[in-house]
N, C-alpha and C positions, 0 to 999 in steps of 0.2 A: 651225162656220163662220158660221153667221148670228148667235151670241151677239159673235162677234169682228166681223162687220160693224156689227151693233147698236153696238158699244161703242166702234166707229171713228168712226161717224156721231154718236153723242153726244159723244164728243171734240172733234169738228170745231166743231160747232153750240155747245158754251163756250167753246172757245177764240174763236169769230169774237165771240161777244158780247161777252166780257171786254176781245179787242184792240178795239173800237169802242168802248165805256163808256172804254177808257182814250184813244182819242184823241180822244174829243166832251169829255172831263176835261180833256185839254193842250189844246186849244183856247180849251176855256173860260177857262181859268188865262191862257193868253197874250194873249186880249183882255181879263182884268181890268187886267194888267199893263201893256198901253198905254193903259189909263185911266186906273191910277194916276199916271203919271208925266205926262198930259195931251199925246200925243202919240197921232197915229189913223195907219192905217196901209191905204194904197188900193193898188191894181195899174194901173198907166198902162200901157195896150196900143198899141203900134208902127206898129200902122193907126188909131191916134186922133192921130197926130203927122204935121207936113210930109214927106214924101218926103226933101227935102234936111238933114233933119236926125237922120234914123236910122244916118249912118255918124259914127261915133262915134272918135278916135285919142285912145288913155288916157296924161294927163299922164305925163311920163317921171319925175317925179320921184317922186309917187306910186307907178310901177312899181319903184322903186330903193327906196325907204323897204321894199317890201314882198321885197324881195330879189332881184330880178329883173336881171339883167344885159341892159336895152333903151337900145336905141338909138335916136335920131330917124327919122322916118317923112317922107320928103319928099315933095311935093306929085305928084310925078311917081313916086313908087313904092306912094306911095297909091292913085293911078288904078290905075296898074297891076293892085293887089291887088285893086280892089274887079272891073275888068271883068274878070280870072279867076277871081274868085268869082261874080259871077254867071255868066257863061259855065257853070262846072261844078254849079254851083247849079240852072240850067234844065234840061241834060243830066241831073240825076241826078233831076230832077222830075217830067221825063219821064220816064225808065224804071221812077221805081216807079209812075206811074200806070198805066203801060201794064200792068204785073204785076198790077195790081189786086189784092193783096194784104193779107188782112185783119189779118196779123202785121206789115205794114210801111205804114204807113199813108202817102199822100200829105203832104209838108210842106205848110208853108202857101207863099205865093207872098211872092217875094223882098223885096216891098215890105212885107210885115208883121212884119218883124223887125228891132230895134234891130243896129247892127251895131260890133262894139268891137274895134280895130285896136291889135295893138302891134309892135313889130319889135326883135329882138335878130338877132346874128352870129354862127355854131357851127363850126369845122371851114372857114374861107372863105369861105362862104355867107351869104347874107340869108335871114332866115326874119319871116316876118308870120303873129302867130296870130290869128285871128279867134274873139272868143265873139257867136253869134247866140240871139237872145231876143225871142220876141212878146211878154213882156209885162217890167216892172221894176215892184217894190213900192217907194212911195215912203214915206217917215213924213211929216208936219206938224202941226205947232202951230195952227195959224189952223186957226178953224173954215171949216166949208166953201168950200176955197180952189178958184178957176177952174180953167179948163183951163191956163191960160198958168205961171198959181206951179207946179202940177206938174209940166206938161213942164218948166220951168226945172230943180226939184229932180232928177226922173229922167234930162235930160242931166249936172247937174253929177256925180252920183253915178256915173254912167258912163264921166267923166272922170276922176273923182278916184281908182277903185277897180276892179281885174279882175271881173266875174263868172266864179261858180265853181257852175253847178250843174250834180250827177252824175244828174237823174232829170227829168225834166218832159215824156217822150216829144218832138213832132216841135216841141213852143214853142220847144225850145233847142237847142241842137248849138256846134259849131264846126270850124274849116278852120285848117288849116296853110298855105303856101306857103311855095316857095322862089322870092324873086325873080330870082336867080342863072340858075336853069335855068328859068323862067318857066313855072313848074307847078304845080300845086294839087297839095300830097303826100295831103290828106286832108279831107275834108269829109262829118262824122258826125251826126246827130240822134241825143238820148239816149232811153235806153229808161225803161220806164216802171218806178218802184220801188210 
């Protein structure tokens, strides 16, 4: 029993150094790689940007090139989406704080998150998906460029393109609505890979 725990415990202890040695490797490899090509590569965080300019509605045509069956987002169903999204956004902020829970950790607060709005129609219905994101990586060229060139770069790219990430814990998430029934179907933060 103790030769089989010994031999579990040395398994563990190579296998965690070999996955680290290989991903301080990719790492390394992927900043050679935006050297080579003369592009650097920052993270613009959503509480370093205006207020007014974290809701974000992604070009339609961009969503259509990418295969997306979306529709226009009108001014008046935009409001709508965004104060049902915050509305369920503070409701659900609240109840995990209150859980205090060390597996569900409190998000961050509504203002620190880029917010990307699209809308298509399924079965009769308006549906508005929202991807939220504290932070967006930008690439540029110019050497050390202000605050104002990257917020430009990390809005256009939020217009130009969906984000899609499956892991980042409570930075990312996204919300469904249905404007039809004027309901939030679902509003998720991802877990952590």
């Amino acid at each position: 029993m103790k030769k089989t725990l010994l031999f579990l415990m040395l398994f563990l202890a190579s296998f965690t150094l070999f996955s680290c040695n290989k991903a301080k490797q990719r790492q390394k490899d992927n900043s050679k790689a935006n050297t080579l090509v003369g592009y650097a590569l920052k993270d613009v965080y959503a509480k370093d940007i205006p207020e007014d300019s974290l809701d974000i509605v992604i070009n339609l045509d961009s969503l259509k090139a990418q295969g997306y069956d979306a529709i226009p987002l009108s001014d008046k169903d935009f409001a709508l989406s965004k104060a049902l999204l915050h509305a369920k956004f503070n409701a659900e902020r609240k109840s995990i704080e209150a859980k205090k829970d060390e597996f569900n950790p409190t998000p961050l607060p509504f203002r620190e998150y880029f917010r990307q709005y699209w809308a298509y129609k399924k079965r009769g219905h308006t549906y508005v998906h929202i991807e939220l994101a504290a932070e967006c990586p930008v690439s540029y060229k110019t050497p050390n460029p202000d605050k104002t060139t990257l917020m430009t770069l990390v809005l256009k790219g939020l217009r130009d393109s969906e984000l899609c990430v499956d892991d980042g814990g409570i930075y990312f998430g996204s919300a469904l609505i249905d404007l039809t029934m004027k309901k939030v179907i679902y509003l998720r933060f991802n877990g952590v890979a």
